[in-house]
C-alpha positions as CSV (number, residue, x, y, z in Angstrom):
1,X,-35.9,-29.4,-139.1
2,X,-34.7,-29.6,-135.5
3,X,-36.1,-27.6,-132.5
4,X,-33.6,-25.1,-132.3
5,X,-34.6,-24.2,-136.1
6,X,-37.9,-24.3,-135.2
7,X,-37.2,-21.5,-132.0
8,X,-34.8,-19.4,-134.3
9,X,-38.1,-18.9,-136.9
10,X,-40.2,-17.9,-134.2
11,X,-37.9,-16.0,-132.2
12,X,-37.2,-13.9,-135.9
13,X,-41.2,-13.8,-136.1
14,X,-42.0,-9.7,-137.1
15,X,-45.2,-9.0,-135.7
16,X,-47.4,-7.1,-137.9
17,X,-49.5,-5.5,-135.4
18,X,-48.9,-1.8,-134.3
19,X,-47.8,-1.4,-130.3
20,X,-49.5,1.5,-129.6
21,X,-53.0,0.3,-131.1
22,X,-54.6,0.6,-127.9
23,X,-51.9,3.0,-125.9
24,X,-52.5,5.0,-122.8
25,X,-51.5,8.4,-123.9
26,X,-54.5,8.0,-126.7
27,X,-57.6,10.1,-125.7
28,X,-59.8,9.0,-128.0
29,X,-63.0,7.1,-126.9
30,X,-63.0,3.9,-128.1
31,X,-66.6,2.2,-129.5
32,X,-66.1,-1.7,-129.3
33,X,-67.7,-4.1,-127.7
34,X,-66.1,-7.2,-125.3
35,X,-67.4,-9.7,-128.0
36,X,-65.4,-7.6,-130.4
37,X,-62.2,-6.8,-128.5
38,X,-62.4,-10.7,-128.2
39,X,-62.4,-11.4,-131.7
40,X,-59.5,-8.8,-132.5
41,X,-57.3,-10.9,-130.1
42,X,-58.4,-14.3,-131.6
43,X,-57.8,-13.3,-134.6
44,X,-54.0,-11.9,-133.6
45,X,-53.2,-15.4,-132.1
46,X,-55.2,-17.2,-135.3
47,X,-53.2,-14.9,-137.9
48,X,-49.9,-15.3,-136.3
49,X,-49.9,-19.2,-135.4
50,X,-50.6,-19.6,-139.4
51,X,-47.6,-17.1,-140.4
52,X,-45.5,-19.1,-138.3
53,X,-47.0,-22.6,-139.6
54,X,-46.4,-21.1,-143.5
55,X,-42.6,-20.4,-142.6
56,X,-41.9,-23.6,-141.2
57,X,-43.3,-25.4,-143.8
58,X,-41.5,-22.6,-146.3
59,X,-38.4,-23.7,-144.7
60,X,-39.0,-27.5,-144.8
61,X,-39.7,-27.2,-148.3
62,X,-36.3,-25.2,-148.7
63,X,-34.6,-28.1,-147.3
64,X,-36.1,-31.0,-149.8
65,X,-34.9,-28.8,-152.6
């Protein structure tokens, strides 16, 4: 697998996260913590480094087929 491959899988990368989860226009109060507004964002970049990790290998393993 070359580079551009490699850019085209991340670039095509659907983010399952909502947009508006935390949006302006939303009233509500919210009752979190930093130490848990932390760990949400972690965990995005955790979750969606090993999605991307699974489809490269996914399409590597396409390959040797």
């Amino acid at each position: 697998m070359n580079i551009k491959e490699i850019i085209k899988i991340i670039k095509e990368y659907h983010n399952p996260y909502p947009s508006d989860i935390f949006s302006w226009d939303n009233h509500e109060k919210l009752n979190f913590d930093r130490g848990r507004f932390n760990k949400h964002c972690f965990q995005i970049v955790e979750n969606m480094r090993q999605d991307i990790i699974n489809l490269i290998e996914e399409k590597c393993e396409l390959k040797k087929s």
